[in-house]
C-alpha positions as CSV (number, residue, x, y, z in Angstrom):
1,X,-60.9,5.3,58.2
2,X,-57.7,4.2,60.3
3,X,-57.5,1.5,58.4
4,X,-57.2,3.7,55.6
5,X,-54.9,6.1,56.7
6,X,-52.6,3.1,57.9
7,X,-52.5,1.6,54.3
8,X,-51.1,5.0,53.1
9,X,-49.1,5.6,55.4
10,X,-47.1,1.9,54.9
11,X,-47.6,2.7,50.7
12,X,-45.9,6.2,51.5
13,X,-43.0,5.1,54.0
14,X,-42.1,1.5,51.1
15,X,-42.6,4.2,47.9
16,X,-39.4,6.1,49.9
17,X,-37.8,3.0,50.6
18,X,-38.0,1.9,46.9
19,X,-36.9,5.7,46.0
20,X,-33.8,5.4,48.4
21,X,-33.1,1.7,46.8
22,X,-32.9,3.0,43.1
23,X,-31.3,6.4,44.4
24,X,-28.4,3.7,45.8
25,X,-28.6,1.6,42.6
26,X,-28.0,4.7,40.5
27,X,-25.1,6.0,42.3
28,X,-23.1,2.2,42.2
29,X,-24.0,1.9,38.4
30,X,-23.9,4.9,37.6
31,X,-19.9,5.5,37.1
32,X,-19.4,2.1,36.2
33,X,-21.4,3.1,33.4
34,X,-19.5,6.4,32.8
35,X,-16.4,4.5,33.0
36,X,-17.6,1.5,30.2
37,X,-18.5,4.6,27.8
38,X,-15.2,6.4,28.1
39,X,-13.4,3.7,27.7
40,X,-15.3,3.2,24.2
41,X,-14.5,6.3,23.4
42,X,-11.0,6.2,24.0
43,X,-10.5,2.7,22.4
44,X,-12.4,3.6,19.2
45,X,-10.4,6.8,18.6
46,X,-7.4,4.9,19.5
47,X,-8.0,2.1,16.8
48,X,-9.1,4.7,14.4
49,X,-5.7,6.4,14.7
50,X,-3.7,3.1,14.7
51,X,-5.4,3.1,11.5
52,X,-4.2,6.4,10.0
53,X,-0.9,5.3,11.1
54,X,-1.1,2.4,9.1
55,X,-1.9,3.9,6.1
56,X,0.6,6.7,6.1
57,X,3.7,4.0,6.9
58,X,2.2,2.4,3.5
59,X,1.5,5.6,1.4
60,X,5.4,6.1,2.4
61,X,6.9,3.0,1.5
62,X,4.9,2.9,-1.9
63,X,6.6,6.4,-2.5
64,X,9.9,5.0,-1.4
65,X,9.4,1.9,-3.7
66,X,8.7,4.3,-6.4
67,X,11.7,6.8,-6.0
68,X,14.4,3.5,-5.6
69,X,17.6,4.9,-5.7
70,X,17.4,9.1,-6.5
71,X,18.8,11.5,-4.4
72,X,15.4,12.5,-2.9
73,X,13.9,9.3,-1.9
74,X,13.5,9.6,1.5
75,X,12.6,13.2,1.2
76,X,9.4,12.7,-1.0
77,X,8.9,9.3,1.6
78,X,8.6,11.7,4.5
79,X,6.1,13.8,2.1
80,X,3.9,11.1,1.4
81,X,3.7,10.3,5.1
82,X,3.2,13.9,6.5
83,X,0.0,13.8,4.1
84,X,-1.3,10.8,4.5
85,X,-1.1,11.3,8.6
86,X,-2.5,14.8,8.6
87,X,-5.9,13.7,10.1
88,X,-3.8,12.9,13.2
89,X,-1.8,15.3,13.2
90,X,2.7,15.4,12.6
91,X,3.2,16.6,16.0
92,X,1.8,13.2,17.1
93,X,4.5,11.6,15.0
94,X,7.2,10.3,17.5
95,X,9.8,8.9,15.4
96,X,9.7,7.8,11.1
97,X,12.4,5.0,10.8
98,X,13.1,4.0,7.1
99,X,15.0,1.3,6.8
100,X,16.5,-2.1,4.7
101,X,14.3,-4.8,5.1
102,X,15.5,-8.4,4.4
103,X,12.1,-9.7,3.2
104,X,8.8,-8.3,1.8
105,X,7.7,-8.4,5.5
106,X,11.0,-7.9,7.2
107,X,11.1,-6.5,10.5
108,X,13.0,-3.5,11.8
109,X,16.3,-4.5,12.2
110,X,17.2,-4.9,16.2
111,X,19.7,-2.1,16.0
112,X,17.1,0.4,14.7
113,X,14.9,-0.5,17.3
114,X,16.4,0.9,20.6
115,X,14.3,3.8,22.7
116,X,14.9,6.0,21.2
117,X,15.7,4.2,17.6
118,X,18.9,5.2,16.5
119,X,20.2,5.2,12.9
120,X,22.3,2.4,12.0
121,X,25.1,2.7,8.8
122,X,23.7,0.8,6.2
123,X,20.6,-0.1,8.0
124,X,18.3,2.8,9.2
125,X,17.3,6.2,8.7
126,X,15.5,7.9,11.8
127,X,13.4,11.2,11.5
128,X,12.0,12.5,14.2
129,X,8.4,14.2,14.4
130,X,10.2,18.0,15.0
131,X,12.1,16.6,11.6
132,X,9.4,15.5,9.4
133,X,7.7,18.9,9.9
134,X,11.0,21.1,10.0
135,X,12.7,19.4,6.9
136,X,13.1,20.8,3.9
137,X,13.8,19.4,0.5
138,X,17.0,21.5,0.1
139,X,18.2,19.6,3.4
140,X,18.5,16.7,0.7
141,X,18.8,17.9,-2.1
142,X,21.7,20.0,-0.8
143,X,24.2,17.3,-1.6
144,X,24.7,15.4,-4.9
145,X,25.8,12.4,-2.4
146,X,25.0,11.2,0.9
147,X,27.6,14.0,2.8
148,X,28.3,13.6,6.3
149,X,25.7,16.5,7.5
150,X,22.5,14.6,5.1
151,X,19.4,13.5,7.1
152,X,19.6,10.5,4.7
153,X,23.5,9.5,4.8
154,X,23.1,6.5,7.4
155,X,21.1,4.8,4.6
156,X,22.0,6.5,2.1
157,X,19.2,6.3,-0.8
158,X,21.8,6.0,-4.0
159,X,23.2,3.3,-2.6
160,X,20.2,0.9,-2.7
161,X,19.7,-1.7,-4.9
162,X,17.6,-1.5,-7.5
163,X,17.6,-4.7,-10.0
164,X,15.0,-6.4,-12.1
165,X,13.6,-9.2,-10.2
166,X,16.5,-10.7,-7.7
167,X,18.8,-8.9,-6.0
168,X,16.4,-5.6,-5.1
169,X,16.0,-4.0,-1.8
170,X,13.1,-4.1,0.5
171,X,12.8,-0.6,1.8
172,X,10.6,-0.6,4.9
173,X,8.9,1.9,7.2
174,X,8.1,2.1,10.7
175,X,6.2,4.7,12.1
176,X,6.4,5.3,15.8
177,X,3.0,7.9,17.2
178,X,0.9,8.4,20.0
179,X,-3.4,8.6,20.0
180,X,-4.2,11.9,21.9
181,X,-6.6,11.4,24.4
182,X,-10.2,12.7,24.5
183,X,-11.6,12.4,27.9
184,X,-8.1,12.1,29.8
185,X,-9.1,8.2,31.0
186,X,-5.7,7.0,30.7
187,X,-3.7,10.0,31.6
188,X,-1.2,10.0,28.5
189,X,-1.6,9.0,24.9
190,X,-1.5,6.0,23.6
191,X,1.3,4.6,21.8
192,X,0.5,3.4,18.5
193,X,3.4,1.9,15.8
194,X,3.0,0.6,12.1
195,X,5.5,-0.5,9.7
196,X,5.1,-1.3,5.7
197,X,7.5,-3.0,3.3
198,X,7.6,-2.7,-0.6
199,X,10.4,-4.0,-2.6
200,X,12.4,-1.3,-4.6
201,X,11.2,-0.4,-8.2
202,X,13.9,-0.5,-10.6
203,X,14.0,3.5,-12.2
């Protein structure tokens, strides 16, 4: 019977033991795994937006091919990229930069590209996010030419170059956002950037 009772009583005290062993293991994995799942999270709605961004920066240059030259190219641009990045949401729409691009996969020029981009005379159009949701197509169409107070006069949209075959711009855009967060891992949202080019259809 003592014999008995001992065997129990060494079963009962290495059952707790192996209880306070996994309770331990639990609480070292345990936010490691929190941490690995956030992270997922964060990264997957992250891509998905860098995604969205793409497709809006080319739903807008294939709108800015298409309108070449008239007065309200960069107006109906900034329309087909408000819709196309709705999912995301404008207000998470830092800067829009259309610009000329020197090739079908032409970079921003370097002068566009400062923090904050700048326009640039001849080069570069920048719309802000307040702008792409404040502006209105009177703000452009306001003016039969590229006036001094148009959104659009730094690049000014009649004076691109629209040919058959040689000679035609490349209009490009580059779309500057940010992924909101979900569960606050990273403290801030991402950045995220895209950029399309489309040579200029002749009208």
């Amino acid at each position: 019977m003592r014999f008995s009772n001992a065997v129990r009583s060494q079963s009962h005290r290495l059952g707790r033991r192996e209880r306070g062993a996994v309770l331990v293991e639990m609480v070292v994995v345990l936010p490691l795994v929190v941490l690995l799942t956030m992270g997922a999270i964060e990264f997957g709605a992250a891509w998905n937006n860098k995604l969205k961004v793409e497709t809006a920066a080319r739903a807008g240059a294939r709108v800015g091919s298409n309108l070449g030259n008239t007065r309200l190219a960069d107006w109906g641009l900034l329309q087909g990229v408000r819709s196309a990045i709705a999912d995301l949401g404008v207000e998470n729409v830092a800067y829009v930069v259309i610009y000329k691009a020197s090739a079908p996969d032409g970079a921003v020029p370097s002068t566009c590209r400062t923090s904050p981009p700048s326009p640039q005379s001849g080069l570069c159009n920048v719309y802000t996010g307040a702008q792409l949701e404040s502006l209105t197509e009177a703000d452009f169409a306001g003016t039969t030419t590229c006036a001094s107070s148009a959104p659009d006069r730094y690049w000014c949209p009649l004076q691109r170059a629209v040919v058959q075959h040689q000679g035609a711009d490349y209009l490009g855009v580059w779309i500057l956002a940010r992924s909101p967060t979900i569960t606050d891992l990273f403290g801030s949202p991402l950045p995220l950037q895209a950029r399309a080019v489309m040579r200029l259809e002749p009208t």
